[in-house]
Every structure is written in C-alpha cells, then in structure tokens.
PDB file of N, CA, C and O in Angstrom:
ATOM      1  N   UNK A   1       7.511  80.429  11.456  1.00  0.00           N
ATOM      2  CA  UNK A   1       7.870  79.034  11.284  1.00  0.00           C
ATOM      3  C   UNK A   1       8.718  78.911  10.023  1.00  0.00           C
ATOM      4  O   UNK A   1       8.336  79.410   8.964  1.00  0.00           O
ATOM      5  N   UNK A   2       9.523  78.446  10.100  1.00  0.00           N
ATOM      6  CA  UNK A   2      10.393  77.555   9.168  1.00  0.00           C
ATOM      7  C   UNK A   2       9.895  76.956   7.850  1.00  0.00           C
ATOM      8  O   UNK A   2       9.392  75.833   7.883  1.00  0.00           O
ATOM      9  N   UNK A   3      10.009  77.705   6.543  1.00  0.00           N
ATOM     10  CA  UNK A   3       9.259  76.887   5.247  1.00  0.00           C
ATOM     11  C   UNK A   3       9.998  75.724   5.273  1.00  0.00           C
ATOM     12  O   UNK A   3       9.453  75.054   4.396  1.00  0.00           O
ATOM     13  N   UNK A   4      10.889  75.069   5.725  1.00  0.00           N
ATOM     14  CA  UNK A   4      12.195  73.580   5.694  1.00  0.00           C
ATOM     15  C   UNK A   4      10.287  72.452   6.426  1.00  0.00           C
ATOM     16  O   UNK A   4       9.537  71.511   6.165  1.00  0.00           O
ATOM     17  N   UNK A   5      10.568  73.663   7.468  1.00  0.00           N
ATOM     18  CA  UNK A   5       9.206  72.794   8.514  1.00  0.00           C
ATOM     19  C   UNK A   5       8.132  72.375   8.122  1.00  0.00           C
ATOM     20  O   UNK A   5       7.720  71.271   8.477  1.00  0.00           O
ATOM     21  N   UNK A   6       7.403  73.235   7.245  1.00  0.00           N
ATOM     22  CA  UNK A   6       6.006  72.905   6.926  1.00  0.00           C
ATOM     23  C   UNK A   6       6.291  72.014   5.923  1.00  0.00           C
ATOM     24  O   UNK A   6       5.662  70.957   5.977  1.00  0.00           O
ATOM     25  N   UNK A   7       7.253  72.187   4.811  1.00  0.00           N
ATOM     26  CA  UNK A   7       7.578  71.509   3.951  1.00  0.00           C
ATOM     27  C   UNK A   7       7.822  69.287   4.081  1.00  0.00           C
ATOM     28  O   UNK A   7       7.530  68.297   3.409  1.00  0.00           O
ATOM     29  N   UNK A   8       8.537  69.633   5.435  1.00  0.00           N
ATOM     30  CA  UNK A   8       8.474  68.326   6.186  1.00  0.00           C
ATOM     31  C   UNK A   8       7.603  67.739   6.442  1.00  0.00           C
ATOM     32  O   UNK A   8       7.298  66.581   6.156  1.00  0.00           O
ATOM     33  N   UNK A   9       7.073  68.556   7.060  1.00  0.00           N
ATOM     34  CA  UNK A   9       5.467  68.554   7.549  1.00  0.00           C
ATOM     35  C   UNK A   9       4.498  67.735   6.980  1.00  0.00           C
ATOM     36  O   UNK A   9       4.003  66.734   7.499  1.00  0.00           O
ATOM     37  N   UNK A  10       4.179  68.340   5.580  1.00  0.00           N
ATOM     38  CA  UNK A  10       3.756  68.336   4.935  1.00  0.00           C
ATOM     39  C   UNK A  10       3.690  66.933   3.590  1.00  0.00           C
ATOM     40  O   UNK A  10       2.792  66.281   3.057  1.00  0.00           O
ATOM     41  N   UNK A  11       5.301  67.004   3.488  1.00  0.00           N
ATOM     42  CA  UNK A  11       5.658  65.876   2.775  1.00  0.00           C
ATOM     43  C   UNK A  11       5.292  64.057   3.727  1.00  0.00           C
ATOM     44  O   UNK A  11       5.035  63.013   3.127  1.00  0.00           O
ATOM     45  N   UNK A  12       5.403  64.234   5.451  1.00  0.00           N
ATOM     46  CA  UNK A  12       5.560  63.348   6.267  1.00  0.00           C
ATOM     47  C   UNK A  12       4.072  62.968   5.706  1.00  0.00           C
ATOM     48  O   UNK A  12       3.880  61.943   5.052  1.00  0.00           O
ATOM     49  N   UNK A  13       2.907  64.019   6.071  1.00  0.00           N
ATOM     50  CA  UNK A  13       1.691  63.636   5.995  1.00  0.00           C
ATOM     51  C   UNK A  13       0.949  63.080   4.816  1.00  0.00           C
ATOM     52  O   UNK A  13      -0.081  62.411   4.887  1.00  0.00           O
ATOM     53  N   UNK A  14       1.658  63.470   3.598  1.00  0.00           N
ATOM     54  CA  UNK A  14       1.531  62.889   2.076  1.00  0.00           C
ATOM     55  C   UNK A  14       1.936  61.670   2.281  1.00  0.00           C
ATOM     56  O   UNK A  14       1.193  60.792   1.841  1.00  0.00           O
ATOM     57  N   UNK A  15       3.079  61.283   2.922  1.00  0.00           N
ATOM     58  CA  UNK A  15       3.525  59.999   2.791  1.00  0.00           C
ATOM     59  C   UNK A  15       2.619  58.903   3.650  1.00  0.00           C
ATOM     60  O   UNK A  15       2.310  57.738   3.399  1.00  0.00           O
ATOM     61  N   UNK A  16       2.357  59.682   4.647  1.00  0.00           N
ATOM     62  CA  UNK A  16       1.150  58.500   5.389  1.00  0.00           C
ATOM     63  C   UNK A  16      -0.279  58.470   4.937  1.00  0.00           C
ATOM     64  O   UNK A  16      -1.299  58.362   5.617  1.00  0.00           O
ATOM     65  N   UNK A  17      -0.158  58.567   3.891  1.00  0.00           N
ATOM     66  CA  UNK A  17      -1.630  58.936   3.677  1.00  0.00           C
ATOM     67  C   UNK A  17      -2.768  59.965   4.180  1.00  0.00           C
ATOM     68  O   UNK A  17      -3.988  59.946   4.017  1.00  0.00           O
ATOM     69  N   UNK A  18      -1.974  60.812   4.809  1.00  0.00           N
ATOM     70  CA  UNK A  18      -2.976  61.969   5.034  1.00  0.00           C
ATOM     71  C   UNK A  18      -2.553  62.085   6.895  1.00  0.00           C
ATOM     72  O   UNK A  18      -1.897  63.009   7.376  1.00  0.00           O
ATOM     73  N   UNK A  19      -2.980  61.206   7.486  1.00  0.00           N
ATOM     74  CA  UNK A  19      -2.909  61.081   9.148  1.00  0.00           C
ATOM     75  C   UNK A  19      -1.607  60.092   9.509  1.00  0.00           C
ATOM     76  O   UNK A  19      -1.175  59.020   9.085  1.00  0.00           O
ATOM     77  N   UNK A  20      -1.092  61.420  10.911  1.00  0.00           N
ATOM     78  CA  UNK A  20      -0.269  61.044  11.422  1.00  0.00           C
ATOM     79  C   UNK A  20      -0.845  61.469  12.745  1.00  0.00           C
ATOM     80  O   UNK A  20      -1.837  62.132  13.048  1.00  0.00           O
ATOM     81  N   UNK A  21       0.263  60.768  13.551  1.00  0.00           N
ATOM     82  CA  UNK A  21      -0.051  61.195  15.221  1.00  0.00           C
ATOM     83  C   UNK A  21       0.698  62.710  15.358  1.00  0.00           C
ATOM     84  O   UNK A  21       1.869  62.781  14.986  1.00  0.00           O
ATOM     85  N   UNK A  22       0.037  63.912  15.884  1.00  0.00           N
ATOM     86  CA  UNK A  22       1.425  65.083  16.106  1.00  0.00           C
ATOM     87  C   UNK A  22       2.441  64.877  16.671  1.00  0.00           C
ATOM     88  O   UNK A  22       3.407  65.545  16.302  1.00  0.00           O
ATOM     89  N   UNK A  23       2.592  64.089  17.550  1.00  0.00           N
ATOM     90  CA  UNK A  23       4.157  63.818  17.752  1.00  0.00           C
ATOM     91  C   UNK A  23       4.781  63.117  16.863  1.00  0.00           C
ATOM     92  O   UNK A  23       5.955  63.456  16.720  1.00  0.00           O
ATOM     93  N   UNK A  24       4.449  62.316  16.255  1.00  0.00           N
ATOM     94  CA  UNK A  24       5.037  61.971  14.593  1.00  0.00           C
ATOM     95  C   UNK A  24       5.361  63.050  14.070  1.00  0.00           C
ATOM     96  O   UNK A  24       6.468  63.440  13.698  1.00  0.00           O
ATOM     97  N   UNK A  25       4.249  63.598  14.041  1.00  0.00           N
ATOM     98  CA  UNK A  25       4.351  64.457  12.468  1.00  0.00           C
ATOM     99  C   UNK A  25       5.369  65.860  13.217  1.00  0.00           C
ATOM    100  O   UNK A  25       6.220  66.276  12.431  1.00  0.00           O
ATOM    101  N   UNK A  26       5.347  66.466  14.392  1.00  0.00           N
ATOM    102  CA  UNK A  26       6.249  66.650  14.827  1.00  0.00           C
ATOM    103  C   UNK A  26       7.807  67.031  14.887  1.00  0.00           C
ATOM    104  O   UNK A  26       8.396  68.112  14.898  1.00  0.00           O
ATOM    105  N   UNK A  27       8.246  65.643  14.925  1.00  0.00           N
ATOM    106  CA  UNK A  27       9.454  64.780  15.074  1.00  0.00           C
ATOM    107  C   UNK A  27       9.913  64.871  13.534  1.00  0.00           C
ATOM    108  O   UNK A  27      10.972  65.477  13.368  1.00  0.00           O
ATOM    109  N   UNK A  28       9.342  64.411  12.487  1.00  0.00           N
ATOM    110  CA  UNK A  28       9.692  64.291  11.052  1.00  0.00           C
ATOM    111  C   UNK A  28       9.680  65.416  10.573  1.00  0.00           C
ATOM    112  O   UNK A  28      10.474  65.403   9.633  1.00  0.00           O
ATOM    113  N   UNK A  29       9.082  66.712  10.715  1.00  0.00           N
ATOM    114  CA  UNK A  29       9.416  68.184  10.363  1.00  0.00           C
ATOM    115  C   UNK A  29      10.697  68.759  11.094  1.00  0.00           C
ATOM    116  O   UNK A  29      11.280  69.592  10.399  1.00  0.00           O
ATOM    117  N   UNK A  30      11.278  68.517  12.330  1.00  0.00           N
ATOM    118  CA  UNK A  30      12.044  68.461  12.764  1.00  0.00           C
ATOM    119  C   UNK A  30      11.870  68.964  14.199  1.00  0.00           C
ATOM    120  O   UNK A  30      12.825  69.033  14.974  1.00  0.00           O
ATOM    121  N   UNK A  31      10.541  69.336  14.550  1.00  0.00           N
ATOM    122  CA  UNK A  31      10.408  69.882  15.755  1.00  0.00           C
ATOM    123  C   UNK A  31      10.358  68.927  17.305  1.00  0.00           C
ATOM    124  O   UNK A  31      10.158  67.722  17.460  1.00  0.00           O
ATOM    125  N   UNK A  32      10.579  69.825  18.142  1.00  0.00           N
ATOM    126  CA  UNK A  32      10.520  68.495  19.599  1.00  0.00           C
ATOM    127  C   UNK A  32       9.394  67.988  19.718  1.00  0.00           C
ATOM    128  O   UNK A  32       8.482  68.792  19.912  1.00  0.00           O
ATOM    129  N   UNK A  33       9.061  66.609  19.653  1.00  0.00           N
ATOM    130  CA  UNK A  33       7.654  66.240  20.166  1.00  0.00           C
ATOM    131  C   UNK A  33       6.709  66.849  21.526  1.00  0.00           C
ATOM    132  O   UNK A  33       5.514  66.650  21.749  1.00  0.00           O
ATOM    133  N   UNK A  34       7.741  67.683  22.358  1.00  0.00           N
ATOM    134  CA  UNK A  34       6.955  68.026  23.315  1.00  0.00           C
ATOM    135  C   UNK A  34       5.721  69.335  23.054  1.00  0.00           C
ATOM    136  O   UNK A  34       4.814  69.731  23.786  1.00  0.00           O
ATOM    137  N   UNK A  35       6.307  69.897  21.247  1.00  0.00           N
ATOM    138  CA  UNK A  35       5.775  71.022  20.751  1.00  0.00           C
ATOM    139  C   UNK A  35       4.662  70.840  19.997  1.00  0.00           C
ATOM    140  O   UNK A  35       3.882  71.666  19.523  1.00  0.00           O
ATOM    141  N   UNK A  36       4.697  69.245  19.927  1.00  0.00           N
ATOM    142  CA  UNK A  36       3.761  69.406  18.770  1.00  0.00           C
ATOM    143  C   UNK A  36       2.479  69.770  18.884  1.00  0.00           C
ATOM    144  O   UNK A  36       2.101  70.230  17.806  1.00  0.00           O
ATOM    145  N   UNK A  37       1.692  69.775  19.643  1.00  0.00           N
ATOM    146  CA  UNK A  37       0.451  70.575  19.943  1.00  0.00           C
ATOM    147  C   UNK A  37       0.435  71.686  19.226  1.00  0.00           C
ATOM    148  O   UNK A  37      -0.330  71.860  18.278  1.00  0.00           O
ATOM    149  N   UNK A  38       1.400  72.633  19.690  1.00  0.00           N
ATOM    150  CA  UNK A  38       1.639  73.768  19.463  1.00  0.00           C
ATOM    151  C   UNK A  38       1.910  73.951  18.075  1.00  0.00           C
ATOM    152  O   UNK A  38       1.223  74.829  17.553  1.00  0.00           O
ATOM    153  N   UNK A  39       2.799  73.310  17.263  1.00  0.00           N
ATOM    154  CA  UNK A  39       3.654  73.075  16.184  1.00  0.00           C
ATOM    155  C   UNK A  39       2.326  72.537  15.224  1.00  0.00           C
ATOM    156  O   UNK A  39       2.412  72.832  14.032  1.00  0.00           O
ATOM    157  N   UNK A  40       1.235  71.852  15.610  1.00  0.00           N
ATOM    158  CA  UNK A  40       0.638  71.600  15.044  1.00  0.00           C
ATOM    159  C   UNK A  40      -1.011  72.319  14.566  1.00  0.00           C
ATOM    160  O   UNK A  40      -1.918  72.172  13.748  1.00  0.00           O
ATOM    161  N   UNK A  41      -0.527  73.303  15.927  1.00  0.00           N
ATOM    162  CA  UNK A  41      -1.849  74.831  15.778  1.00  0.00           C
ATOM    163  C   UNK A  41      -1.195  75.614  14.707  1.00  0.00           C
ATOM    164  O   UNK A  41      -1.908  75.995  13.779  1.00  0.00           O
ATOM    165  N   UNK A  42       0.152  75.928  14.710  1.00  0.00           N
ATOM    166  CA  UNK A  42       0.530  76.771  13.785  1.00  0.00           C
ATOM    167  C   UNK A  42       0.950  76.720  12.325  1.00  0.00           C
ATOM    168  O   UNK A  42       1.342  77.546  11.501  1.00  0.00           O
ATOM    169  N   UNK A  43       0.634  75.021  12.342  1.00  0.00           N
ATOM    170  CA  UNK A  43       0.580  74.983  10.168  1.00  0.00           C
ATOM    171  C   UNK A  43      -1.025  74.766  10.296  1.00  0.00           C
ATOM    172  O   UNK A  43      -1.640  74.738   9.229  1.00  0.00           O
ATOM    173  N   UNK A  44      -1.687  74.627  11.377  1.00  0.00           N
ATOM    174  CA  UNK A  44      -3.333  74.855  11.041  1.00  0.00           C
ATOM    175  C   UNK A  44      -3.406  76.342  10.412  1.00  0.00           C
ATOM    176  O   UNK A  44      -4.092  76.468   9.397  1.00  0.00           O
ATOM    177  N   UNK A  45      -2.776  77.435  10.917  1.00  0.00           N
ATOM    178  CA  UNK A  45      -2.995  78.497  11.160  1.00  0.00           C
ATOM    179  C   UNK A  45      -2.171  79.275   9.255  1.00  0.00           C
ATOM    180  O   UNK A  45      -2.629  80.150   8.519  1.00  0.00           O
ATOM    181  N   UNK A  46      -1.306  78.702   9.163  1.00  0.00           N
ATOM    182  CA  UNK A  46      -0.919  78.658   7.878  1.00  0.00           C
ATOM    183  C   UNK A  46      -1.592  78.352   6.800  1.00  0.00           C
ATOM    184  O   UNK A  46      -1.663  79.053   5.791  1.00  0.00           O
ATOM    185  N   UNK A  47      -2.222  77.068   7.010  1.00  0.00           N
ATOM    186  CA  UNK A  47      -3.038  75.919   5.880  1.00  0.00           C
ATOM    187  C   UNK A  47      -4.200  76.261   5.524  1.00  0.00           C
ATOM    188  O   UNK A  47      -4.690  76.170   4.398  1.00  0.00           O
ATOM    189  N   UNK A  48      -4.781  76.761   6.710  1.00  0.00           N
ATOM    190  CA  UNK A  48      -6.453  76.702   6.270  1.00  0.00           C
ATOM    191  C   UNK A  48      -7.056  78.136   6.312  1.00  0.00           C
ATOM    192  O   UNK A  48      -7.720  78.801   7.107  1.00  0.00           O
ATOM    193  N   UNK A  49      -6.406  78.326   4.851  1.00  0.00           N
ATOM    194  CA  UNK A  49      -6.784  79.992   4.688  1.00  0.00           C
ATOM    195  C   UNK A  49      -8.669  80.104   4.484  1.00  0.00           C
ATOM    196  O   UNK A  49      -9.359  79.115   4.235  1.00  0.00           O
ATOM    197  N   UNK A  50      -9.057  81.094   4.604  1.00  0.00           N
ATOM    198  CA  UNK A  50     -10.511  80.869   4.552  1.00  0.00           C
ATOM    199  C   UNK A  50     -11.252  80.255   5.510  1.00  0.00           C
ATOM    200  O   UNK A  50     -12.458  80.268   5.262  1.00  0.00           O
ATOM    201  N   UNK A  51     -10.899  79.661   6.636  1.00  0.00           N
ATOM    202  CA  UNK A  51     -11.211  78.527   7.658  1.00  0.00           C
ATOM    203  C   UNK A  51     -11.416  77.472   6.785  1.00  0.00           C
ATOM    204  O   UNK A  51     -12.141  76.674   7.380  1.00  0.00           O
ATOM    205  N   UNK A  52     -11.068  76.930   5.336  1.00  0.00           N
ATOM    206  CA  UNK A  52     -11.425  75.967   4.801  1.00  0.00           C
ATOM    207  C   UNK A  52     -10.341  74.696   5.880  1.00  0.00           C
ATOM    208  O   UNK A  52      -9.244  75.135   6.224  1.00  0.00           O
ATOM    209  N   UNK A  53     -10.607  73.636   6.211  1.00  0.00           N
ATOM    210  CA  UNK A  53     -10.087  72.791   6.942  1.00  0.00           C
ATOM    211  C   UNK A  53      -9.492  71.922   6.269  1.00  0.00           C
ATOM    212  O   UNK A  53     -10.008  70.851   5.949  1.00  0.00           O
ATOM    213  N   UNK A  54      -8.235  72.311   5.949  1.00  0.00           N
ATOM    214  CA  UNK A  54      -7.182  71.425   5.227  1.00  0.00           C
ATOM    215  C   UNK A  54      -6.167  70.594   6.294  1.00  0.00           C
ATOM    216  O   UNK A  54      -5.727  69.463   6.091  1.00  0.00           O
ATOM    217  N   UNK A  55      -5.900  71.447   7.498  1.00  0.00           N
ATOM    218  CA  UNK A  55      -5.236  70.536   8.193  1.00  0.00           C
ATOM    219  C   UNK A  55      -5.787  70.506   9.361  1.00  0.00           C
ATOM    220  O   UNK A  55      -5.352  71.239  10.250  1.00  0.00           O
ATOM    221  N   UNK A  56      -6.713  69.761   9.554  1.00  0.00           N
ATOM    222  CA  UNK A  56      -7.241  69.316  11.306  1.00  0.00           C
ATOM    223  C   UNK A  56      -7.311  68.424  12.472  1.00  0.00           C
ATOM    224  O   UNK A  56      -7.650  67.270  12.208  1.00  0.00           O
ATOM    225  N   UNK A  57      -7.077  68.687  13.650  1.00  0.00           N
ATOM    226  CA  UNK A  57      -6.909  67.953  14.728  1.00  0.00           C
ATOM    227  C   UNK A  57      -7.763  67.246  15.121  1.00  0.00           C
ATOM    228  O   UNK A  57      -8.696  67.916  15.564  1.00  0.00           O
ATOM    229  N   UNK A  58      -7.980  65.802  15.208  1.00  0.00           N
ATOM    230  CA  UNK A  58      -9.093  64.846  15.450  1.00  0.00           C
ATOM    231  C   UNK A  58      -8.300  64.395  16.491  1.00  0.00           C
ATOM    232  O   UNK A  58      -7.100  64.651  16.592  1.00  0.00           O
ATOM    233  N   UNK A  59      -9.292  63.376  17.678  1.00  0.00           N
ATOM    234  CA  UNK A  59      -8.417  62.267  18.341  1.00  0.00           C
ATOM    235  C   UNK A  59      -8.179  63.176  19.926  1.00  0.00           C
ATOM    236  O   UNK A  59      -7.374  62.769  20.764  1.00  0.00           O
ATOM    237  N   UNK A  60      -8.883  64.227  20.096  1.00  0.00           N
ATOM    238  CA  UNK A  60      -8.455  65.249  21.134  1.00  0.00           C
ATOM    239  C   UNK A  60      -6.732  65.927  20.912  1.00  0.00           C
ATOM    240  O   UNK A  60      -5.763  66.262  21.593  1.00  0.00           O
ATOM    241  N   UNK A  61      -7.079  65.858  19.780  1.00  0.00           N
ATOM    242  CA  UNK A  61      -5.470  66.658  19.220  1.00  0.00           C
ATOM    243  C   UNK A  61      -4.440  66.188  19.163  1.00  0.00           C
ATOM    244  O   UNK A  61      -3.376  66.761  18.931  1.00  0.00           O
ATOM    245  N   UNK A  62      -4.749  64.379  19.499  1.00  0.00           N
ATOM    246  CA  UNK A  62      -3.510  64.193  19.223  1.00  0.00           C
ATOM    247  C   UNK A  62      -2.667  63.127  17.779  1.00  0.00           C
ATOM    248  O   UNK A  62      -1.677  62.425  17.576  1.00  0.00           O
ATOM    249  N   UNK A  63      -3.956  63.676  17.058  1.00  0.00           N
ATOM    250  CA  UNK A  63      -3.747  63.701  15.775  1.00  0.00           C
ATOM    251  C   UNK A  63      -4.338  64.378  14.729  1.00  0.00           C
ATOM    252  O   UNK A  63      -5.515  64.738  14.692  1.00  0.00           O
ATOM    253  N   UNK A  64      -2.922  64.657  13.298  1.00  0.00           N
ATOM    254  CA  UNK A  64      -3.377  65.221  12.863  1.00  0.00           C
ATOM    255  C   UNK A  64      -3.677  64.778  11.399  1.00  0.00           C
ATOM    256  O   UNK A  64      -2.955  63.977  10.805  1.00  0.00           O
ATOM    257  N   UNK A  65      -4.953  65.434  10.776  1.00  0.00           N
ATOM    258  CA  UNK A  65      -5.360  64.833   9.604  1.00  0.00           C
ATOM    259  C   UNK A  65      -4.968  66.346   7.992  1.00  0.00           C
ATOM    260  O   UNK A  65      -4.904  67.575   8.009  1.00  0.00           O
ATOM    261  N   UNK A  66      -4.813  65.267   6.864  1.00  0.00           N
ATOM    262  CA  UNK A  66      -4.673  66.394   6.000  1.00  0.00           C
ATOM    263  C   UNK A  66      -5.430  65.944   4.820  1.00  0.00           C
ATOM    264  O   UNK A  66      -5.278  64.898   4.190  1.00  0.00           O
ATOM    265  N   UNK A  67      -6.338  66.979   4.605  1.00  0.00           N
ATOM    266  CA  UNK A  67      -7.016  66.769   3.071  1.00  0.00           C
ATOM    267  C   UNK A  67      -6.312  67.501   2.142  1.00  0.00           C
ATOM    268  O   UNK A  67      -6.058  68.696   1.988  1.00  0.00           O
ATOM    269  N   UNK A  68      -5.935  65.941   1.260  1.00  0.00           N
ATOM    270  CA  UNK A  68      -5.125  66.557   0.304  1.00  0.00           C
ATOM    271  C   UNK A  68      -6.033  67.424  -0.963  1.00  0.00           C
ATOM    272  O   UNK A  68      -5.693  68.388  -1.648  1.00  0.00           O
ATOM    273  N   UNK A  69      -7.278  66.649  -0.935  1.00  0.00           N
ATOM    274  CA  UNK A  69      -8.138  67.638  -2.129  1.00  0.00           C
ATOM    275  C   UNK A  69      -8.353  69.396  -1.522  1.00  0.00           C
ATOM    276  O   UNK A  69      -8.323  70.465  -2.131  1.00  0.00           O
ATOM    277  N   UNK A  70      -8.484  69.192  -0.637  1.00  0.00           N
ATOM    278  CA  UNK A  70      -8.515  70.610  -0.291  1.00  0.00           C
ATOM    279  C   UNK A  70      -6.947  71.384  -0.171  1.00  0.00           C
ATOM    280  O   UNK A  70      -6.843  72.609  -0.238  1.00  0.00           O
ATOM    281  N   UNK A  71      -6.133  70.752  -0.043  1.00  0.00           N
ATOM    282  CA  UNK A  71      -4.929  71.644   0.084  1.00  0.00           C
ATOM    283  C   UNK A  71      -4.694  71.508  -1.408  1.00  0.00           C
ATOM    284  O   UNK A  71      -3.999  72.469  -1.738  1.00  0.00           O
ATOM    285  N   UNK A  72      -4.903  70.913  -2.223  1.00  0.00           N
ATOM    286  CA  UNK A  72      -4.875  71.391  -3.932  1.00  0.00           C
ATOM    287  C   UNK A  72      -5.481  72.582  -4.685  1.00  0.00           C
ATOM    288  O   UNK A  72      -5.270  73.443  -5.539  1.00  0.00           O
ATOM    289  N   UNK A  73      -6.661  71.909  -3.529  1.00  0.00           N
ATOM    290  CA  UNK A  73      -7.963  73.201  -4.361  1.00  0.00           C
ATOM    291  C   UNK A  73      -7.163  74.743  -4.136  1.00  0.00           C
ATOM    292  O   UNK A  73      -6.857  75.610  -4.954  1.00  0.00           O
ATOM    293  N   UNK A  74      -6.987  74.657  -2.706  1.00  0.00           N
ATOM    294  CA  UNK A  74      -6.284  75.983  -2.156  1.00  0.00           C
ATOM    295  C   UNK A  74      -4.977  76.841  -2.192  1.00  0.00           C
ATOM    296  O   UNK A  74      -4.813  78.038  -1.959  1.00  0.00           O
ATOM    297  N   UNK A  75      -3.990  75.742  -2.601  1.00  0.00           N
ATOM    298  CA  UNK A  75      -2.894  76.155  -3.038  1.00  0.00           C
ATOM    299  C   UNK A  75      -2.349  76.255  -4.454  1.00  0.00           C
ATOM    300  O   UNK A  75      -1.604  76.972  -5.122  1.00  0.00           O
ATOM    301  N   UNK A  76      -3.547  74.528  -4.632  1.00  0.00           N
ATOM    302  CA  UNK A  76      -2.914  74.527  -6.247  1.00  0.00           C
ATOM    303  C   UNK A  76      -3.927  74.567  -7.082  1.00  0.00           C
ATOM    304  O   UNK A  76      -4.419  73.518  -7.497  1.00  0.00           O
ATOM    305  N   UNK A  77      -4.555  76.190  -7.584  1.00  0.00           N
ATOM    306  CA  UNK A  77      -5.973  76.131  -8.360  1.00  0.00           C
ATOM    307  C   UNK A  77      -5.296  75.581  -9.987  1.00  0.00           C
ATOM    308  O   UNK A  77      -4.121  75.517 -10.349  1.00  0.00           O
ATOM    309  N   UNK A  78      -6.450  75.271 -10.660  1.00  0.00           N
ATOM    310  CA  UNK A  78      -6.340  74.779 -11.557  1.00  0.00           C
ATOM    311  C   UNK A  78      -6.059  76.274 -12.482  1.00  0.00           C
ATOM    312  O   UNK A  78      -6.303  77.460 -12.258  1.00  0.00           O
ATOM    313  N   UNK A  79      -5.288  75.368 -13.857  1.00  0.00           N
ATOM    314  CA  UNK A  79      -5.314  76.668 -14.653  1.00  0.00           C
ATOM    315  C   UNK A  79      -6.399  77.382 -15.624  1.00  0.00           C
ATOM    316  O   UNK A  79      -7.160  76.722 -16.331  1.00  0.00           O
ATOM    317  N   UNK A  80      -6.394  78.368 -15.597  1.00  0.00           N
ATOM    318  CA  UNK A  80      -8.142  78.674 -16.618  1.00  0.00           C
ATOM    319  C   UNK A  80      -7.284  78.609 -18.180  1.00  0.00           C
ATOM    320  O   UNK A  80      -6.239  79.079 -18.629  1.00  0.00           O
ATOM    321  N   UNK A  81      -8.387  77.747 -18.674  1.00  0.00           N
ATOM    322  CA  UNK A  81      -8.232  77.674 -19.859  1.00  0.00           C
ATOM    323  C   UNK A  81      -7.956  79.046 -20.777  1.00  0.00           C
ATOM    324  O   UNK A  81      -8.221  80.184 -20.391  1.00  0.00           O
ATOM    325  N   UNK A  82      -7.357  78.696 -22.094  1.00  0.00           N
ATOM    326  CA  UNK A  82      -6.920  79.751 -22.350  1.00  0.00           C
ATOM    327  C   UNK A  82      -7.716  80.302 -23.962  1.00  0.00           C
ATOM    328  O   UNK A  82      -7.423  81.392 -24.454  1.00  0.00           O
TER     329      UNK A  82
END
C-alpha cells in the first residue's frame, strides 16, 4: 500500500473525529469505494501491531473507527527522560 494512502487515511479519520464510514474513508485516501472493505483490512493490518486495536471495523464493517490514544501510544512512545 501506498504511504500517500495511509497517510490520507489517516489524516481523513483525525479530521472526523476518529469514525468514518469505509467508503468515506476510502474515497479521501484516494482509493475506489468499491475497495474499501478491502482497503480498510489492510491499514488494520498495518496499524495494529501487537493485535493492539487501533484501527477497527464496527457497524458490520462498514465502518471504520480509530483510537487515537492508542495509535500514539504505538507509534508515538513518549520520550524517556533523560
């Protein structure tokens, strides 16, 4: 996948407050809405290292949710004091 993509992705779902529909969220990364199912298994598959559930499908999948505290914790650890 495309870092342009997740990046979209990603930024779309910050901007809505966390939940979008996948064909939204989709469409605004730049992919065809007919993918997003798919499009939306594979930044699961990116995101939630550890099975920690940073980006998950509620709604029978057809939406998707993002915890932003957990995608901080996971991407962006804090710094150890020095």
């Amino acid at each position: 996948m495309e870092v342009g993509k997740v990046e979209r992705a990603l930024r779309a779902l910050l901007d809505a407050k966390g939940v979008l529909p996948a064909a939204v969220l989709a469409e605004r990364a730049g992919e065809v809405s007919a993918r997003a199912g798919g499009f939306a298994n594979m930044l699961q598959r990116i995101l939630n290292v550890d099975n920690y559930p940073v980006l998950s499908l509620i709604d029978n999948g057809r939406t998707v949710r993002l915890d932003v505290t957990l995608l901080r914790e996971q991407f962006l650890p804090a710094k150890a004091s020095s």
